[in-house]
C-alpha positions in Angstrom: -136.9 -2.4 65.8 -137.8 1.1 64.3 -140.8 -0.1 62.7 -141.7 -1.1 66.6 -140.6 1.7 67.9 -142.5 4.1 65.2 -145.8 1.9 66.1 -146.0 2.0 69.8 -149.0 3.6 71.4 -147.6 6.6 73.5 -145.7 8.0 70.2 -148.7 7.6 68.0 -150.6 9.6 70.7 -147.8 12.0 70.9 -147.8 12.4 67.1 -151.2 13.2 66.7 -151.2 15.7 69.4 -148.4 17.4 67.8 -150.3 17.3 64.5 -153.7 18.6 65.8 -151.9 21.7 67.6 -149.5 22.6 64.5 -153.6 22.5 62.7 -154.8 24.8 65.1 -151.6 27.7 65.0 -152.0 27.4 61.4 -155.4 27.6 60.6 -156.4 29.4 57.5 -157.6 32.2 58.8 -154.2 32.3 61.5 -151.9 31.8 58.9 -153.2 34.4 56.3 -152.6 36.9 59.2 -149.5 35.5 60.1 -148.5 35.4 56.4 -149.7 39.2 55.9 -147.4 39.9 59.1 -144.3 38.5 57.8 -144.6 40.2 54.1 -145.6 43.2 55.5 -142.6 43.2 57.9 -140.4 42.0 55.0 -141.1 45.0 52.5 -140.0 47.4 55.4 -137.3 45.9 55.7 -136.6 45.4 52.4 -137.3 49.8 51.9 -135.1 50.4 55.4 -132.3 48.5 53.6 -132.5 49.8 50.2 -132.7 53.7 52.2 -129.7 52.5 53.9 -127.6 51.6 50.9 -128.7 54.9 49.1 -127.5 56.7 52.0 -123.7 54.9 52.3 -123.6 54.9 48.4 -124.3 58.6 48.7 -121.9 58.8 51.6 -119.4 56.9 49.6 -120.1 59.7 46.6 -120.6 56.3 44.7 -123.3 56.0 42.3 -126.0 54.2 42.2 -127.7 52.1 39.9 -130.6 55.1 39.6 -128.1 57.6 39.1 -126.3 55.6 36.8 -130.0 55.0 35.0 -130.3 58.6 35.2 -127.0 59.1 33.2 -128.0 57.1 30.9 -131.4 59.2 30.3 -129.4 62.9 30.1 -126.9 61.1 27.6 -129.3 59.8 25.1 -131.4 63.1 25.3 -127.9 64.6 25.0 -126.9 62.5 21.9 -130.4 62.8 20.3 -129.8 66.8 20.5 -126.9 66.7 18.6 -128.0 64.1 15.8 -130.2 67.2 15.1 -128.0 69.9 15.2 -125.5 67.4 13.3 -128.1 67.2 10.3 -129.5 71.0 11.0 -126.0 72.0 9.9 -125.0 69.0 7.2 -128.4 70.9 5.8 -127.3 74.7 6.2 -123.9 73.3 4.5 -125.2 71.7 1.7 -127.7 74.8 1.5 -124.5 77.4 1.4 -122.6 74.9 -1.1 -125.5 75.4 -3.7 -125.4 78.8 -3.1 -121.6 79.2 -3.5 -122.0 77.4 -6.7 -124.3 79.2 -8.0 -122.4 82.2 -7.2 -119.4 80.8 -8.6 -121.3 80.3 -11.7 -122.1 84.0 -12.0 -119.0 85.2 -10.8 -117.1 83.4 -13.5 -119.1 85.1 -16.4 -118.4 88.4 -14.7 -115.1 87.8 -14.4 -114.5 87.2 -18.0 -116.5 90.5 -18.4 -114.1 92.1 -16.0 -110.6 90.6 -17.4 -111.5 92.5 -20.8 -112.4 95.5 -19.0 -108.6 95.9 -17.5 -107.1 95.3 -20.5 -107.2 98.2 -22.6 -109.3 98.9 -25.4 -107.6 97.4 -28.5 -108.5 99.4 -31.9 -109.8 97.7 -34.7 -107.5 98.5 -37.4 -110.3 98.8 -39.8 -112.2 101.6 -37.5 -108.9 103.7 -38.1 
């Protein structure tokens, strides 16, 4: 009964009408503008919304993902800074240990030098 139904003159005509005017509204050359149309209308959109959002995040005084991006940027420049600074003064430490030790070298024969010079002079019995 369907099959009959599907095959019967009038809806055949019917079909291929509606076939030959769906070609005609989207020809190539129609539905390239068409297509251009409808992305063009959806990247506005798409900007209006995301302009939108920015402005009720902002609104909201809650960040978004740029600003958050944008954290993360200022807080690895921020960390890189002081991983130098770290290592500039691990060197100026290690540079004033060496020099304390050395110091503490020389200040150690001079202080042998100076414990015999607040003692006073013992006389050799045999210069007397």
């Amino acid at each position: 009964m369907l099959r009959s139904f599907l095959d019967h003159p009038l809806l055949r005509q019917a079909r291929a009408a509606g076939e030959r005017q769906v070609g005609r509204v989207l020809s190539p050359e129609k539905a390239g503008v068409v297509l251009q149309t409808v992305l063009a209308a959806a990247g506005e959109a798409r900007e209006r919304i995301d302009r939108l959002a920015r402005a009720a995040l902002d609104a909201a005084q809650v960040p978004s993902s740029r600003d958050l991006e944008e954290l993360k940027r200022r807080l690895a420049e921020m960390e890189e800074l002081l991983d130098g600074l770290s290592a500039r003064l691990a060197r100026a430490e290690a540079h004033e240990a060496s020099a304390d030790d050395t110091d503490t070298d020389t200040d150690t024969d001079d202080e042998a030098d100076d414990d015999d010079a607040d003692e006073p002079a013992k006389e050799d019995p045999a210069r007397s």
